[in-house]
RODORO-533671 format. One record per residue: residue number from 1; residue in three letters; x, y, z of N, C-alpha, C in turn. Coordinates in steps of 0.1 Angstrom, whole numbers, plus 5000, padded with zeros to 4 digits. Each point is the difference from the previous one (the first is absolute). Layout:
<rec NUM; ALA; <X; Y; Z>; <X; Y; Z>; <X; Y; Z>>
...
***
This chain:
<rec 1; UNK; <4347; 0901; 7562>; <4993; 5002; 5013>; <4999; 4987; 5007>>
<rec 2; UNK; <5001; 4997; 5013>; <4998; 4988; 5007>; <4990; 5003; 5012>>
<rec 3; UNK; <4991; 4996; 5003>; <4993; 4999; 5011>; <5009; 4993; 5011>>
<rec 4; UNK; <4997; 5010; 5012>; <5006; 4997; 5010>; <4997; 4991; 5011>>
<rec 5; UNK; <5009; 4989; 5012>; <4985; 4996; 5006>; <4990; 5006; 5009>>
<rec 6; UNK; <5002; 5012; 5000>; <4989; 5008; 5008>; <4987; 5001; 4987>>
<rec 7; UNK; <5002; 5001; 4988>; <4989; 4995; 4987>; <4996; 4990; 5003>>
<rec 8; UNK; <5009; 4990; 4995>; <4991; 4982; 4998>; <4995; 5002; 5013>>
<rec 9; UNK; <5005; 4998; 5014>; <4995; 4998; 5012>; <4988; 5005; 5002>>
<rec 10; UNK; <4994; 5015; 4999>; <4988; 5006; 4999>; <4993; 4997; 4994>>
<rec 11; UNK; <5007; 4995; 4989>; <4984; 4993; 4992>; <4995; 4983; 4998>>
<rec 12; UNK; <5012; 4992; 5008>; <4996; 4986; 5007>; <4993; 5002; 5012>>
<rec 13; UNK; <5001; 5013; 5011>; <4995; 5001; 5008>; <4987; 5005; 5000>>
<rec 14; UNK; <4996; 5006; 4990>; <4987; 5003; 4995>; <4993; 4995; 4994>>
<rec 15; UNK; <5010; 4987; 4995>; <4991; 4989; 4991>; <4996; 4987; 5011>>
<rec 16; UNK; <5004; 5003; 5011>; <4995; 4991; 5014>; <4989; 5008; 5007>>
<rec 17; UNK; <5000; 5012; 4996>; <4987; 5007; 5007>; <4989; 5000; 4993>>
<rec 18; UNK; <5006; 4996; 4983>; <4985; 5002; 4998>; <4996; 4984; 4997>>
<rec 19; UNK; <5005; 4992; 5003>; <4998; 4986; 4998>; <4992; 5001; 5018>>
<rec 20; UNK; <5002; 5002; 5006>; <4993; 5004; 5012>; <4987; 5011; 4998>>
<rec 21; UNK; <4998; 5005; 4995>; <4992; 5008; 5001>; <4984; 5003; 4999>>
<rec 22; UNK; <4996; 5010; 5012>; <4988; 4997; 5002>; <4999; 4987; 5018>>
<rec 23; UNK; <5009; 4996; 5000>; <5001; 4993; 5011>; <5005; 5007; 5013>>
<rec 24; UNK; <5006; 5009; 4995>; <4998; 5009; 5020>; <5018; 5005; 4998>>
<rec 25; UNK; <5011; 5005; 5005>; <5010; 4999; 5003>; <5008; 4990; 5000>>
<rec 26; UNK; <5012; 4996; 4997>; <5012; 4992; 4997>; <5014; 5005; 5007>>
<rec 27; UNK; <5001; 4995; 5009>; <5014; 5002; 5008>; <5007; 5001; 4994>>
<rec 28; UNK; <5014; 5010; 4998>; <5011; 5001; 4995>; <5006; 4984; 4998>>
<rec 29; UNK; <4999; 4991; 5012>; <5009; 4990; 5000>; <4989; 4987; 4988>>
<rec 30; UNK; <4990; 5002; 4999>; <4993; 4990; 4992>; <5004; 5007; 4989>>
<rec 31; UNK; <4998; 5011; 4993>; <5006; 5006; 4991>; <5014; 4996; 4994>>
<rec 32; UNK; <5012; 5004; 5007>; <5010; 4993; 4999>; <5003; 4987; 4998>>
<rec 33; UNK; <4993; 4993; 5009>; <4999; 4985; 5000>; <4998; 4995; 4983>>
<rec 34; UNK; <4985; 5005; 5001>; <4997; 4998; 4985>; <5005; 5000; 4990>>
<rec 35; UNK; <5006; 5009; 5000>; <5011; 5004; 4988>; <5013; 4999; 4999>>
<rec 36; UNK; <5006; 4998; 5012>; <5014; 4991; 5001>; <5008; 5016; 5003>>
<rec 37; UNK; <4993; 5009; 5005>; <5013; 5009; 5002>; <4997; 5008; 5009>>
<rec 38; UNK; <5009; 5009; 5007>; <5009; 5001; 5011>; <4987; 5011; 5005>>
<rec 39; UNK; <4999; 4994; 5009>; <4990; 5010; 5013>; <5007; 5015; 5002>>
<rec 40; UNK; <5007; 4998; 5005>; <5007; 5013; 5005>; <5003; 5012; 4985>>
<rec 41; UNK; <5001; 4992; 4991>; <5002; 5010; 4989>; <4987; 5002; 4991>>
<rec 42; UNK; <4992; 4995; 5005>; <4986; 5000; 4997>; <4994; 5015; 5009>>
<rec 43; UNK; <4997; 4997; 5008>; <5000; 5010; 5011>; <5001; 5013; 4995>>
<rec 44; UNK; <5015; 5009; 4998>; <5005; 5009; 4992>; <4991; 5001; 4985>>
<rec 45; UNK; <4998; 4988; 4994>; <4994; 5005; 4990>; <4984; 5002; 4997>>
<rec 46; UNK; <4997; 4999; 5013>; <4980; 5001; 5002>; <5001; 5016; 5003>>
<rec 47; UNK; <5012; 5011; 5009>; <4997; 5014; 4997>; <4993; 5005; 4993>>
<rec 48; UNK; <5012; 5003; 4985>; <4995; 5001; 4992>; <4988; 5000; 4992>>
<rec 49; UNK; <4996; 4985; 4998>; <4990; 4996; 4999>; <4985; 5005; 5007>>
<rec 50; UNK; <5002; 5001; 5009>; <4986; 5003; 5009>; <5004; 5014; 4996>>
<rec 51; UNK; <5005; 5008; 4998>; <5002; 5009; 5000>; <4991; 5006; 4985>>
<rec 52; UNK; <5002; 4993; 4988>; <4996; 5004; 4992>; <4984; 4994; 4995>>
<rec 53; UNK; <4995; 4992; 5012>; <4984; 4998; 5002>; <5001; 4983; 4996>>
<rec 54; UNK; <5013; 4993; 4996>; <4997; 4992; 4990>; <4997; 4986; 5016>>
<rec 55; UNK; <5006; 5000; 5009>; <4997; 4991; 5011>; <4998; 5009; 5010>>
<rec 56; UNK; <4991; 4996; 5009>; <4995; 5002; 5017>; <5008; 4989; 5009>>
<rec 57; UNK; <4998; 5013; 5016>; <5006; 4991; 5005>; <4989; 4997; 5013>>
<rec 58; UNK; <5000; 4991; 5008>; <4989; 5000; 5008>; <5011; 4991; 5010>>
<rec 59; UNK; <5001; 5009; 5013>; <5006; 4997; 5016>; <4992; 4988; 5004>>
<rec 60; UNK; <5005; 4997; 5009>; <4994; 4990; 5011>; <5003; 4983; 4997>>
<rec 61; UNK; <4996; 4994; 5009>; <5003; 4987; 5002>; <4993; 4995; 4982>>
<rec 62; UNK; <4989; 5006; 4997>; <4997; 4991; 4985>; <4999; 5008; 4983>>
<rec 63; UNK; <5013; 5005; 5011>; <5005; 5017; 4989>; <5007; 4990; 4988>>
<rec 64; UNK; <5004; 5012; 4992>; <5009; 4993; 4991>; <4999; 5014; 4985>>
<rec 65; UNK; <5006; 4991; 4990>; <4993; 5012; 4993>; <4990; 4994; 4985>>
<rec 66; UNK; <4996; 5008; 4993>; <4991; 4998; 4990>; <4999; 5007; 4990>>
<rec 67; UNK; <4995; 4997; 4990>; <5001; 5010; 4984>; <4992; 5011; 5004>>
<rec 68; UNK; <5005; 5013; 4991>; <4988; 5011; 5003>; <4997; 5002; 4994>>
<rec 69; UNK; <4997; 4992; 4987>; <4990; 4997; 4992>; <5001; 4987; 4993>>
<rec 70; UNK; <4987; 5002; 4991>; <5002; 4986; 5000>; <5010; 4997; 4988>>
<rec 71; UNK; <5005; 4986; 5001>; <5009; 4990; 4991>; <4998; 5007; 4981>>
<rec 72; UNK; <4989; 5001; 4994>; <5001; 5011; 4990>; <5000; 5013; 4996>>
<rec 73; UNK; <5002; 5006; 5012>; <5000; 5015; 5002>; <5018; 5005; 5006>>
<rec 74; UNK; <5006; 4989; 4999>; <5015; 4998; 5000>; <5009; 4997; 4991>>
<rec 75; UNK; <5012; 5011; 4991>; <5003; 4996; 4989>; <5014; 4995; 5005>>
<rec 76; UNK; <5006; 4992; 4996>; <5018; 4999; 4999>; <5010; 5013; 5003>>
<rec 77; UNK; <4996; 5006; 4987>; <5007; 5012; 5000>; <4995; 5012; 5010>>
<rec 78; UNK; <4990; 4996; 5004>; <4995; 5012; 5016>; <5015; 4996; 5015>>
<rec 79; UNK; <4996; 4984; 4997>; <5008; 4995; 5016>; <5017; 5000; 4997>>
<rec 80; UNK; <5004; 5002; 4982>; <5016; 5004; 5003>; <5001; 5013; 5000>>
<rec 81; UNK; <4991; 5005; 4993>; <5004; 5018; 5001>; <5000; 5000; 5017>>
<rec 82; UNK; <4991; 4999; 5007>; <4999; 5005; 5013>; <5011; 4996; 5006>>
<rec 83; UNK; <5005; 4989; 4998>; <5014; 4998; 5007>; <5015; 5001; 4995>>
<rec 84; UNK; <4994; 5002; 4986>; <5018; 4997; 4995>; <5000; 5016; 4995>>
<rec 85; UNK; <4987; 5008; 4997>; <5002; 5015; 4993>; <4997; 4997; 4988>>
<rec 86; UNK; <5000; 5011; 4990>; <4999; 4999; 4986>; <5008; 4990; 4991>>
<rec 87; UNK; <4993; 4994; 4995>; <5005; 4994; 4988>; <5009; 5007; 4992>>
<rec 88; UNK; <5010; 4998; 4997>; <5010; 5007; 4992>; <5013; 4988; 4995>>
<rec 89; UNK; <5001; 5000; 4987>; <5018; 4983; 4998>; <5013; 5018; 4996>>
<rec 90; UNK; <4995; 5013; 5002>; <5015; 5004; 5002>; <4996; 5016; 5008>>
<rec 91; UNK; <5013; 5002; 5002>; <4997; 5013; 5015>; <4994; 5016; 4995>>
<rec 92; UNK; <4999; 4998; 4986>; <4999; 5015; 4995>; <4980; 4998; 5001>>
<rec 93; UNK; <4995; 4987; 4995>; <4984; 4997; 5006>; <4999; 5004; 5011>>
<rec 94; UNK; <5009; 4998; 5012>; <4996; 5000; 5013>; <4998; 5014; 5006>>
<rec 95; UNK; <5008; 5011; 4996>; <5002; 5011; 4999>; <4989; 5004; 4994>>
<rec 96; UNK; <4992; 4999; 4989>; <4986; 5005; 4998>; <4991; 4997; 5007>>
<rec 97; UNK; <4998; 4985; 5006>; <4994; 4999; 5008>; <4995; 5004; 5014>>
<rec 98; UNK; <5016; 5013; 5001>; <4999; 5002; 5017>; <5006; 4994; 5008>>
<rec 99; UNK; <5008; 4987; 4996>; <5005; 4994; 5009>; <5017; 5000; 5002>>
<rec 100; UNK; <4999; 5010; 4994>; <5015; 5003; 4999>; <5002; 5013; 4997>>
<rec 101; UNK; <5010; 5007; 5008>; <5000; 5013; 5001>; <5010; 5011; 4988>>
<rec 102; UNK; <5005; 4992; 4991>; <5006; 5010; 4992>; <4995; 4991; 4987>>
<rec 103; UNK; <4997; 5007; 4991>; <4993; 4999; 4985>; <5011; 4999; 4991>>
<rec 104; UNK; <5002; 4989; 4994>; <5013; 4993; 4989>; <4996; 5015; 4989>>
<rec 105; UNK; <5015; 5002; 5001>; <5002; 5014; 4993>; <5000; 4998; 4984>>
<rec 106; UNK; <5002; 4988; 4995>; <5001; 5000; 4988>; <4982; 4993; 4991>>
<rec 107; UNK; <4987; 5001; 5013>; <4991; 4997; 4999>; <4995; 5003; 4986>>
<rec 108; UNK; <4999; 5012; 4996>; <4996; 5002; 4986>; <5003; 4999; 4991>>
<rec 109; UNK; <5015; 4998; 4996>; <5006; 4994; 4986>; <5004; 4983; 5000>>
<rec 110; UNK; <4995; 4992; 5015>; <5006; 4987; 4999>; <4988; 4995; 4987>>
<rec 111; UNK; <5012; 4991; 4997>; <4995; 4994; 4989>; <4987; 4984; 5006>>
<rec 112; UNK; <5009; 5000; 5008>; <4991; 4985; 5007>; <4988; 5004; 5008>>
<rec 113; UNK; <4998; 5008; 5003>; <4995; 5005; 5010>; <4983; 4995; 4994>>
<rec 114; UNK; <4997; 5000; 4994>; <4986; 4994; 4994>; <4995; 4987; 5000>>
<rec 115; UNK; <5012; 4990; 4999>; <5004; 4989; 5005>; <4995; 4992; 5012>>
<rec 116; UNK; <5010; 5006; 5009>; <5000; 4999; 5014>; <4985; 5001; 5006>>
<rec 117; UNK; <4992; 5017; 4998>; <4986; 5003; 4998>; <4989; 4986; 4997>>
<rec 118; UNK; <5005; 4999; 4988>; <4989; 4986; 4994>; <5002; 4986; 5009>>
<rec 119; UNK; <5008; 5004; 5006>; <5007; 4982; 5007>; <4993; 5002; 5009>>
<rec 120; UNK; <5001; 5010; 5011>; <4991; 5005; 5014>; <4987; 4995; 4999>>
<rec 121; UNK; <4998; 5011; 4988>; <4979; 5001; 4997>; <4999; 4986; 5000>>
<rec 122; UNK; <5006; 4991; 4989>; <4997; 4986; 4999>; <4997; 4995; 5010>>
<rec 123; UNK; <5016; 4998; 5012>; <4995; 4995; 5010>; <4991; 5005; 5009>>
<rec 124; UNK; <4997; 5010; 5000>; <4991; 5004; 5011>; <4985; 4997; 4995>>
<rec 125; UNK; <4999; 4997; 4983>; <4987; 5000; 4997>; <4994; 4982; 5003>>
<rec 126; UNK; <5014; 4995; 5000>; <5002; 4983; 5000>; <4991; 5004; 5019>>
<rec 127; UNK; <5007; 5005; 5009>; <5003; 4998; 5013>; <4984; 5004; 5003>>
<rec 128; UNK; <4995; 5009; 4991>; <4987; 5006; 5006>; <4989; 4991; 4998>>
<rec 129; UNK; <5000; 4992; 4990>; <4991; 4989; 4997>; <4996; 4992; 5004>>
<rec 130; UNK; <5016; 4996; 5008>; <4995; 4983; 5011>; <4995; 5006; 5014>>
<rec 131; UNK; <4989; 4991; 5000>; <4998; 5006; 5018>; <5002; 4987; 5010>>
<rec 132; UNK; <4999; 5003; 5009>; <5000; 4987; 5014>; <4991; 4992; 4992>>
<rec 133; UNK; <4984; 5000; 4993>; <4992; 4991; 4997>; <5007; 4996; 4990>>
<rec 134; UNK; <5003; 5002; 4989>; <5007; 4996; 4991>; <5009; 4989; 5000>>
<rec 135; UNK; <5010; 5007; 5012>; <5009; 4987; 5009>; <4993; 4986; 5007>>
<rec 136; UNK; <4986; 5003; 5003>; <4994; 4991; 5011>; <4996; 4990; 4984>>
<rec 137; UNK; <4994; 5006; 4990>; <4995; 4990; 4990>; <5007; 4996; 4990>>
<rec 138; UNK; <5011; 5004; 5000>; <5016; 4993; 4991>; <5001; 4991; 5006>>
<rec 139; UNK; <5000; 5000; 5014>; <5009; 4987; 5009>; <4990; 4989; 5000>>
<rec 140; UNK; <4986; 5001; 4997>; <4990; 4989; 5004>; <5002; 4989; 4993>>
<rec 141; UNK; <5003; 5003; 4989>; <5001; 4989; 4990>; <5020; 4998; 4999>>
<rec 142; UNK; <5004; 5007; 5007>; <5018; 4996; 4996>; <4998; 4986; 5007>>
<rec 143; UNK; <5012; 4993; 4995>; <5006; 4989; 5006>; <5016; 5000; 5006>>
<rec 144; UNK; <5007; 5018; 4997>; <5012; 4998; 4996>; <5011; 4990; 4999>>
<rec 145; UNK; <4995; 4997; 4986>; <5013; 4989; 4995>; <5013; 5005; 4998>>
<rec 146; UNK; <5006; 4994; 5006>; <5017; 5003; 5005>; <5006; 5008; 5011>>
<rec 147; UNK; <4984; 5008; 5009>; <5002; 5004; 5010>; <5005; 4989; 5016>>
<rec 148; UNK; <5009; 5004; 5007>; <4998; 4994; 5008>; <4990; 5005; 5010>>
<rec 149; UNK; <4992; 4997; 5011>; <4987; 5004; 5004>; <5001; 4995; 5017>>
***
């Protein structure tokens, strides 16, 4: 499975909102700015988003948008499922999930198929743990060595 950049992006974009947060609204373009990526494809990926309660959007001249809830009430695995869909690393998962319309016919005698299952749960149990706060107090103490910055 790879995360897409509509994943990482949603969740750098939400790790600028809640680094802001509590402060009022954040312009798409400070957003962007902040995190080094593309406005315009930012945009497209706030739908979603607001859509599933996780950011607000507020009009006007000191509009922008903001977490809809707070920084620990936001998991990892909430802001890729919303955008990327179910977690799944092969197509016959996806198909249980719903997100795919014909059910891998050899479902009940695959041998791997238990596998694949434990690898999901894993990641999704990994993805459900970290939240935005989590993210805010990992980075307080980083220095990333060998990052460039």
């Amino acid at each position: 499975m790879k995360i897409s950049t509509k994943g990482r992006y949603s969740v750098t974009a939400l790790y600028e909102l809640a680094l802001h947060y509590g402060t009022g609204p954040l312009p798409l373009k400070n957003i962007a700015q902040g995190q080094g990526l593309s406005e315009n494809y930012l945009e497209q990926l706030m739908l979603p988003l607001r859509r599933a309660g996780l950011v607000k959007s507020i009009r006007g001249a000191q509009g922008g948008y903001m977490l809809g809830r707070e920084p620990k009430d936001i998991t990892i695995g909430e802001i890729i499922t919303t955008v990327e869909g179910p977690i799944a690393v092969v197509d016959c998962l996806l198909a249980e999930a719903g997100a795919e319309d014909q059910p891998c016919e050899r479902a009940c005698a695959c041998v791997t198929r238990g596998i694949w299952e434990k690898v999901c749960d894993s990641i999704s149990e990994v993805l459900g743990s970290i939240t935005l706060q989590t993210l805010m107090d990992n980075d307080k103490g980083s220095d990333h060595v060998g990052c460039a910055r």
